[in-house]
Each structure stands twice: as structure tokens, then as C-alpha cells.
RODO-2510 file (C-alpha; in nm, 4 decimals, decimal comma):
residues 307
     n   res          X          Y          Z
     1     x    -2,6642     0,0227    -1,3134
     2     x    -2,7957     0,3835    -1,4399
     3     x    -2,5102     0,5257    -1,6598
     4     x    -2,4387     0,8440    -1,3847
     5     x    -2,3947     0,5970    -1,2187
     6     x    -2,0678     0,4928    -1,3601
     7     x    -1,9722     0,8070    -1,4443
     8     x    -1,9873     0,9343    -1,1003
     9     x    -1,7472     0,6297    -1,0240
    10     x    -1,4746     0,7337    -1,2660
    11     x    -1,4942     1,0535    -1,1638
    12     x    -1,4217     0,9696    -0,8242
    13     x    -1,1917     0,6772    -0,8066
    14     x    -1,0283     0,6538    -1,1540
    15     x    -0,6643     0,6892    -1,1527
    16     x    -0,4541     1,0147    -1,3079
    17     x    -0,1736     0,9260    -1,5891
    18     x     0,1139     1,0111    -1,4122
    19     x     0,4741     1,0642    -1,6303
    20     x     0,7447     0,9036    -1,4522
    21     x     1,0352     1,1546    -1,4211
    22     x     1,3921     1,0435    -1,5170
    23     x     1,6480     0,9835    -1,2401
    24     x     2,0095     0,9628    -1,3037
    25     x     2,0303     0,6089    -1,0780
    26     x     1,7100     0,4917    -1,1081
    27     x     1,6194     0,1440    -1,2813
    28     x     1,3180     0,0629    -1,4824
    29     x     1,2083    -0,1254    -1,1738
    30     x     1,2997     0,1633    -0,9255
    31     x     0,9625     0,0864    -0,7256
    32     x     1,1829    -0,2050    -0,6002
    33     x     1,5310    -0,2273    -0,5330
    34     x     1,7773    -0,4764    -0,4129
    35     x     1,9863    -0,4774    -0,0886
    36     x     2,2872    -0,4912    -0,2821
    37     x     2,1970    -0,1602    -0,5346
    38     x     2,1067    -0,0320    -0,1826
    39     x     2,4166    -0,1034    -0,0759
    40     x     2,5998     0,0920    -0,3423
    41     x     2,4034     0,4213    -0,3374
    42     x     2,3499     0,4745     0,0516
    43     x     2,5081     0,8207    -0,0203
    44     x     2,2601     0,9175    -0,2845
    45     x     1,9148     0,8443    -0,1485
    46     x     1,7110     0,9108     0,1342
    47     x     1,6591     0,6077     0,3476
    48     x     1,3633     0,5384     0,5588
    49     x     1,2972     0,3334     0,8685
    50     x     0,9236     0,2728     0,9417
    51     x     0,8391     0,1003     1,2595
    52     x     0,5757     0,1337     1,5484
    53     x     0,8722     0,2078     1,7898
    54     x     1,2276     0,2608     1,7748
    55     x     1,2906    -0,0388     1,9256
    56     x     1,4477    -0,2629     1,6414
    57     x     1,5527     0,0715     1,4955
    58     x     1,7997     0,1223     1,7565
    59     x     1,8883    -0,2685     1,7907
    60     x     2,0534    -0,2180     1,4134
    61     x     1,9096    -0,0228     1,1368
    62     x     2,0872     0,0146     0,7651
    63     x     2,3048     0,3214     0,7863
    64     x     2,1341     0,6673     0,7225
    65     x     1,8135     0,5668     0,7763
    66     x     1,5765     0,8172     0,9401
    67     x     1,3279     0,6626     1,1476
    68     x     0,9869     0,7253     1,1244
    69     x     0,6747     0,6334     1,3382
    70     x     0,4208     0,4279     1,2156
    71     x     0,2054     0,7059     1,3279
    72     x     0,3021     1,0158     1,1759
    73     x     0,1803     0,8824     0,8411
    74     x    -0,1184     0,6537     0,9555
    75     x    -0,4295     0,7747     1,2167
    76     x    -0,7707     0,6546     1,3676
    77     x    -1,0484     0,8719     1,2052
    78     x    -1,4100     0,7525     1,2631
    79     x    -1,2974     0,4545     1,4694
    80     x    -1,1202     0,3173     1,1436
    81     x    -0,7284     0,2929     1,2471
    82     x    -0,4339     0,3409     0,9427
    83     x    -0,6414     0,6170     0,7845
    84     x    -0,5088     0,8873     0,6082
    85     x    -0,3900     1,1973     0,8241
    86     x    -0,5542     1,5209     0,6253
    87     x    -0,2671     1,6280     0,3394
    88     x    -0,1090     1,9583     0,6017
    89     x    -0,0329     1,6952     0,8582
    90     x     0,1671     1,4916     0,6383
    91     x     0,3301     1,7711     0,4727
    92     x     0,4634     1,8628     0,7908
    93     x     0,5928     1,5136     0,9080
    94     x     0,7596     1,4850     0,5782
    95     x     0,8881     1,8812     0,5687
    96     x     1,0754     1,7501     0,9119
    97     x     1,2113     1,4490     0,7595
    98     x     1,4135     1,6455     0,5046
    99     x     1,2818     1,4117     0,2273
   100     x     1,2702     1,7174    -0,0501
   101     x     1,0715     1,7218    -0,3517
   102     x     1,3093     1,5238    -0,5617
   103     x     1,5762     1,2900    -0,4241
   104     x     1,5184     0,9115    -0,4578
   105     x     1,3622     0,7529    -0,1650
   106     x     1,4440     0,3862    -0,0207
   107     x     1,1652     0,2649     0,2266
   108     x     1,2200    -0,0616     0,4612
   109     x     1,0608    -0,1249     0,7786
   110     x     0,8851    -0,3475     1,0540
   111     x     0,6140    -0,6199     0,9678
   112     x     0,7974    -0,8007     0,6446
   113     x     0,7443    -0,4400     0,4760
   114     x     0,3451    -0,3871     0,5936
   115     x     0,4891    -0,0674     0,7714
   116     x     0,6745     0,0474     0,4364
   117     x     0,3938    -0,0357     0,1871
   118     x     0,1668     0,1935     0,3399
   119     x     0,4344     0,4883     0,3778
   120     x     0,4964     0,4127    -0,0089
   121     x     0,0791     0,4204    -0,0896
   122     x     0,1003     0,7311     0,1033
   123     x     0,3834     0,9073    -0,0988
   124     x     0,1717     0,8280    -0,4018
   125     x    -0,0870     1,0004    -0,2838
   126     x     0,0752     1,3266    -0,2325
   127     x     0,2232     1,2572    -0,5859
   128     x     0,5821     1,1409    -0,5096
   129     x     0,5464     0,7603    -0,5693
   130     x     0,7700     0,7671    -0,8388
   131     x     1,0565     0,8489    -0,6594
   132     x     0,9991     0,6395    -0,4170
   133     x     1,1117     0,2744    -0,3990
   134     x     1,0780    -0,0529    -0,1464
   135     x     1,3787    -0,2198    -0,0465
   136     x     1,3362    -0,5966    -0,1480
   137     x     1,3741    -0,8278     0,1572
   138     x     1,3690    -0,5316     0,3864
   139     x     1,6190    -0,5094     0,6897
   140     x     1,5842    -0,8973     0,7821
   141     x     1,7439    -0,9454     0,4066
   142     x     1,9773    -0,6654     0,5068
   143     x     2,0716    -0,8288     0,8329
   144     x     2,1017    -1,1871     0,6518
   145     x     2,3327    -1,1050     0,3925
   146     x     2,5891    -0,9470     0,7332
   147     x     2,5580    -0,5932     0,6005
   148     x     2,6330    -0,3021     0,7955
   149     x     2,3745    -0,1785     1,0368
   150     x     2,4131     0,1158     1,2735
   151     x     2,2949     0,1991     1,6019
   152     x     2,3246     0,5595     1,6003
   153     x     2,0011     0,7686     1,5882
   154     x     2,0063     0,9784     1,2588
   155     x     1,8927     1,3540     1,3105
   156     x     1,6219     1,4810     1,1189
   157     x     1,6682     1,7983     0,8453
   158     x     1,3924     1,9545     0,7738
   159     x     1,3521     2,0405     0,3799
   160     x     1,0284     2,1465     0,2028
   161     x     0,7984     1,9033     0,0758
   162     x     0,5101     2,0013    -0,1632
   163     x     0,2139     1,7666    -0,1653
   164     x     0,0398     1,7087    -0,5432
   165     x    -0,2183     1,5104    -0,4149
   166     x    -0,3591     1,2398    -0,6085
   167     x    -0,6993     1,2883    -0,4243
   168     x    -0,8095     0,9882    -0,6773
   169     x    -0,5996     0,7358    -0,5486
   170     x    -0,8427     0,6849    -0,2761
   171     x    -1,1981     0,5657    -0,3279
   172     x    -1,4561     0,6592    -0,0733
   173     x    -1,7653     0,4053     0,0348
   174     x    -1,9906     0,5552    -0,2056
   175     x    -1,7952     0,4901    -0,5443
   176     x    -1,6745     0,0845    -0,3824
   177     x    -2,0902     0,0581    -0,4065
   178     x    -2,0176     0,0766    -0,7415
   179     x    -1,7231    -0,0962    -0,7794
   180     x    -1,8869    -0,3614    -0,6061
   181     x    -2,2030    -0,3521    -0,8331
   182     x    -2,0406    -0,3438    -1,1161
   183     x    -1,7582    -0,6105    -1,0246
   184     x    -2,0353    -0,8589    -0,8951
   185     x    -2,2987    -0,8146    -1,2561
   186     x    -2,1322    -0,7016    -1,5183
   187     x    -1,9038    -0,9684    -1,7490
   188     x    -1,5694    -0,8177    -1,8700
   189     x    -1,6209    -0,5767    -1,5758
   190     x    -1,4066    -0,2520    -1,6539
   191     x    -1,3283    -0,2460    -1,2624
   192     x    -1,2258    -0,5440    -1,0035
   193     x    -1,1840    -0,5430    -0,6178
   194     x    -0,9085    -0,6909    -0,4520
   195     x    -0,9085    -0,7880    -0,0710
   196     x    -0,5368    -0,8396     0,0916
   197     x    -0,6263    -1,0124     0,3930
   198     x    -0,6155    -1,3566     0,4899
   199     x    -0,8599    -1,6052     0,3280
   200     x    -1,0538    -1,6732     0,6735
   201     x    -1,1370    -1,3403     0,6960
   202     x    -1,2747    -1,2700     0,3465
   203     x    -1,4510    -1,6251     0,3980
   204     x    -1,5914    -1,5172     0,7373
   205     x    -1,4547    -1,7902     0,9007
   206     x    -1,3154    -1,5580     1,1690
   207     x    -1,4041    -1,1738     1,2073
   208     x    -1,2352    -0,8561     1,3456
   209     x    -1,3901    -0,7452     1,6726
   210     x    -1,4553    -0,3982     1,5296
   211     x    -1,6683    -0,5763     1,2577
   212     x    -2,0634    -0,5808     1,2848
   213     x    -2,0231    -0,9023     1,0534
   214     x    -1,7415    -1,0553     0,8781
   215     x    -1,6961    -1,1885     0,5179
   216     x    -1,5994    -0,9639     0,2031
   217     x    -1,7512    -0,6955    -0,0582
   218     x    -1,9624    -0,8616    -0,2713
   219     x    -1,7585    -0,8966    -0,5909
   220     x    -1,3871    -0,9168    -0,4732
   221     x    -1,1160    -1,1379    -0,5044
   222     x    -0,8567    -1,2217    -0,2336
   223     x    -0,5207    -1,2135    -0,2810
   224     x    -0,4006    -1,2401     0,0499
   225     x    -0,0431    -0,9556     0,0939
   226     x     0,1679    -1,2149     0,2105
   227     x     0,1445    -1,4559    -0,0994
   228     x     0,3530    -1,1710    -0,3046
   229     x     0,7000    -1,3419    -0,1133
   230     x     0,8861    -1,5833    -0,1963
   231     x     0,9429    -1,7575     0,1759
   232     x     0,6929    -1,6198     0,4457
   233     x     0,9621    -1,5609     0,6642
   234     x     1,1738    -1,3164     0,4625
   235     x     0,9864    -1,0352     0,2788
   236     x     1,1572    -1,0936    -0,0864
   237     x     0,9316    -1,0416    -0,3216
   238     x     0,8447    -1,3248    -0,6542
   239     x     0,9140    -1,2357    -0,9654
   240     x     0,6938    -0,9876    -1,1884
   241     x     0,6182    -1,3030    -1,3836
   242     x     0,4795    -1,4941    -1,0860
   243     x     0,2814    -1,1563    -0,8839
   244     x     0,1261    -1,1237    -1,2306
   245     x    -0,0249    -1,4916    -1,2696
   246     x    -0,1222    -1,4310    -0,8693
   247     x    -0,3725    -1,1443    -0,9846
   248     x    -0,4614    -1,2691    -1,3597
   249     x    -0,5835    -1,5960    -1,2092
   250     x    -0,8345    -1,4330    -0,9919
   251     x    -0,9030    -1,2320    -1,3622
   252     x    -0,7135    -0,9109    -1,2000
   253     x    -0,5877    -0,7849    -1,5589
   254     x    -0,4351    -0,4690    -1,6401
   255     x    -0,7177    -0,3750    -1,8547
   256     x    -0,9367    -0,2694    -1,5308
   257     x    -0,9286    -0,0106    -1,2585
   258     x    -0,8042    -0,1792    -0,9516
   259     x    -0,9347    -0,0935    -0,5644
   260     x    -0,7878    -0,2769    -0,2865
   261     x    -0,9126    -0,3220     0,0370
   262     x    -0,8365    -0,5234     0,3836
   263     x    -0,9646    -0,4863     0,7393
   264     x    -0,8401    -0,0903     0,7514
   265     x    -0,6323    -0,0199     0,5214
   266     x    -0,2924    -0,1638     0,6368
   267     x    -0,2706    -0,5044     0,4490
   268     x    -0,3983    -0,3356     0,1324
   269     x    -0,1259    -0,1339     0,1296
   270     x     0,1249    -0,4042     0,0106
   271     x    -0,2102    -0,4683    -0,2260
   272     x    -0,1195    -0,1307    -0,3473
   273     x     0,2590    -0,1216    -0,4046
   274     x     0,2177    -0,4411    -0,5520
   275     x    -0,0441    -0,4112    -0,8201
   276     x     0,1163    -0,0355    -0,9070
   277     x     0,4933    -0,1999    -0,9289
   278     x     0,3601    -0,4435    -1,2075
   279     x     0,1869    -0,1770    -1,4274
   280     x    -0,1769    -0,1570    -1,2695
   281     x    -0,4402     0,0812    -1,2265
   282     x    -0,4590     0,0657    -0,8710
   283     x    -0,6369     0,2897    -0,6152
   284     x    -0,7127     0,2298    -0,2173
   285     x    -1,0367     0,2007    -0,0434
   286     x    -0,8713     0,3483     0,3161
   287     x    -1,1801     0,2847     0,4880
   288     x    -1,1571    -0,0878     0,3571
   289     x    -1,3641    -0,3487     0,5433
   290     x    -1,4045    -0,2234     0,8702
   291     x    -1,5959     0,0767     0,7337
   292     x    -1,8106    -0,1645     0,4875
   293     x    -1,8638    -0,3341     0,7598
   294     x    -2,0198    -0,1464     1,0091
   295     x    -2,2441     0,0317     0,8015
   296     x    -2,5823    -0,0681     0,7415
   297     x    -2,6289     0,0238     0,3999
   298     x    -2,3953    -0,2362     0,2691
   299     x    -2,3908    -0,6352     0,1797
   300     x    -2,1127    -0,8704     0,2695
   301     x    -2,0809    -1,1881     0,0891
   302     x    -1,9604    -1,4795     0,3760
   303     x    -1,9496    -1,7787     0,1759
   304     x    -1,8002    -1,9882     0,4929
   305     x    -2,1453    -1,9461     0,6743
   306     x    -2,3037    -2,0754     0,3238
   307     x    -2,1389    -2,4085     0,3726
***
């Protein structure tokens, strides 16, 4: 690889330094917090319910939580769903939510925290991740433990919101070329690719209809979202000690630049949260596989059709 080559990469996807602010209630761990801290400071954060309807919202949702549509925060763009809306949309959806610029924010939502994850990534990347934390076990922890849930619809405030976008959180096709290059040749790589969806899929066993051809970017590891969880069935996350022997064993170490992909950016998102809660480098390739995919300038490595 010609050395612009990998400067032009680090230009483009290498993460900022951010300095994590001070909050009077917030933990060292604040990224992730626990339904009973939750349950003892429901009058000092924002709380946020992400789902694709209101449905379960209105069935029971954790008191003062706003709810929040899937797809306010997440559009198709260039036939790729769960892309990023451009930064004045998203100012606007979270202006109406009445989120501020500084109080501590609690996300929880549908799909064993999928929905949450990628409102989190998206916080990040108008530069308010920090204040921003994932409710451990979600509602269905909530709901287990007999908490109280309400059924009343929560009005929206509107508040200003001031994006400080973090435009290199997100890689584009061009610098994942080089990721991938430099991931798949170079010993000790500097960089590393994760893919967060199922194993079958990043085999090519099976293959999203919206995919020219399945399989994976040559170089990546898989570390499929749903292995960060304890039980499968309740979205309560493993211990830092255990998520961290998850990434070092595929040779995901803190010493490299992180980009995480899946089929459009959904499943990556827990990718995301994940890798940034325990200390990472991390930054999102939106366009993820189904981009790669479908454009002919690219290789995918499908080991299952090698067998």
C-alpha cells in the first residue's frame, strides 16, 4: 500500500480524542447503567423510548420516557436503509425532543437494545455520546424485575440541541478499501474490521436479498451483536472482562482503529456502543455490507462457498 495511501485513511476515518465532561451522577461506566440506578434518578435524566411503533410503548413503557421513532434518527439513502439522516434533520428531531445540550441521557428500546444502540452511535456522532448512556437489560429487564411502567404518552418539549459532529466517526467506502487492505496484508495491522452480523452471513452461507453476493470484507472478523449478552433472551450485557476476551480473541485490541460493519448499519450499531463502552477506537462504516456489496469495485471473501 502507497503511504498516501494510509494517510488519506487516517485522515478520513481516524477517531477525535474526545474529553469526557464531569456529571454530578454519572459513574465511570455511565455508557451503561443499571435498571436499579435508573430507578433512582428517573427525575434527573432524560429517558428515551426507541421503537419502530408505539405499540409496546403504549402497552408499558418506564415512566418519563419520550418515545421516539425508529425513523427520525435512521433513513434509506441510495437504497441502503438505517443510514444517517444529513446533521439539520437530526438536529431538529432532537431540538423537539427537548434533550438539551447537557442533561444525562438514558436510552432503552425495541429489538434487545438494536433500536437504542444505533440512537446512542448517532448521539456520538453529533458529539453528545458522553452523556449519553444504555440502560442494561432494557425494558424486558425493567418489566422482569415488576418495576413501574406507564401507559401515558409523554409530551415532547422542545429545547435546543447543537450538533458537534464527529464527521470521523463514520468511514465512507473509499477509506474501508483501505481498512480492508491493510487489515487483510499487513501483520500487527494498526486498523481491524469488525462485522456484527450473524456468522452465516459473513460465511455466505445465506445472503440478504439486496446483496449482489454475500460473504464479508476481506479482512474482518465477526463478532456477531448478540454474543455481547449474557442470555439471548434478555439484553443484559457480560461483563467488561468477558466483551473484552470476545474482541481480543479475534485480535480486536485497543491498540487499533476499529470500523464496524453489518448488512446496513443496524447490527453494527451495538458493534459500536460496545467496542466504545470498553475503551476502543471505534468508528462505523454506515454503508456496511450492503453498499460493499453491490458495488463492483469491491471483493468479498465467502469462505462457505470455499468448502
Amino acid at each position: 500500500m502507497k503511504k498516501y495511501k494510509l494517510s488519506r485513511l487516517f485522515l478520513i476515518i481516524l477517531p477525535v480524542i474526545i474529553v469526557f465532561s464531569v456529571n454530578t451522577f454519572a459513574k465511570k461506566d455511565s455508557l451503561l447503567v443499571s435498571t436499579k440506578w435508573l430507578s433512582k434518578n428517573l427525575d434527573k435524566v432524560a429517558i428515551l423510548h426507541i421503537g419502530r411503533n408505539d405499540e409496546k410503548y403504549k402497552k408499558g413503557h418506564i415512566p418519563n420516557a419520550i418515545f421516539v421513532k425508529y425513523r427520525e434518527i435512521a433513513n434509506a439513502r441510495d437504497g441502503i436503509s438505517n443510514e444517517l439522516p444529513k446533521v439539520e434533520e437530526l438536529q431538529k428531531v432532537f431540538e423537539s425532543i427537548g434533550i438539551g445540550n447537557s442533561k444525562q441521557i438514558v436510552i432503552y428500546g425495541d429489538s434487545k437494545g438494536l433500536a437504542a444502540a444505533r440512537v446512542f452511535f448517532t448521539l456520538d456522532y453529533l458529539g453528545h455520546g458522553n452523556r449519553v448512556s444504555l440502560l442494561d437489560g432494557g425494558l424486558e429487564k425493567w418489566k422482569a424485575e415488576n418495576r413501574e411502567v406507564s401507559t401515558q404518552m409523554v409530551a415532547r418539549k422542545s429545547a435546543p440541541f447543537t450538533p458537534k459532529v464527529k464527521f470521523r466517526k463514520v468511514a465512507n467506502l473509499i477509506s474501508v478499501q483501505d481498512v480492508s487492505w491493510e487489515a487483510k496484508n499487513i501483520n500487527n495491522a494498526k486498523v481491524a474490521l469488525v462485522d456484527a452480523r450473524p456468522n452465516t452471513y459473513f460465511t455466505g452461507e445465506k445472503k440478504s436479498k439486496s446483496n449482489k453476493r454475500g460473504g464479508h470484507i476481506p479482512g474482518s472478523k465477526n463478532v456477531y451483536w448478540k454474543n455481547h449478552f449474557v442470555d439471548k433472551d434478555m439484553p443484559v450485557m457480560l461483563s467488561k472482562k468477558d466483551l473484552q476476551k470476545i474482541y481480543e480473541k479475534q485480535g480486536i485490541t485497543k491498540n487499533k482503529t476499529i470500523v464496524v460493519y453489518c448488512q446496513s448499519g443496524g447490527q453494527a450499531s451495538h458493534g459500536y456502543f460496545t467496542l466504545r463502552y470498553l475503551g476502543y477506537d471505534v468508528v462505523m462504516y454506515d454503508g456496511s455490507f450492503s453498499e460493499w456489496s453491490n458495488n463492483p469495485n469491491t471483493k468479498v471473501s465467502t469462505p462457505f462457498l470455499a468448502k
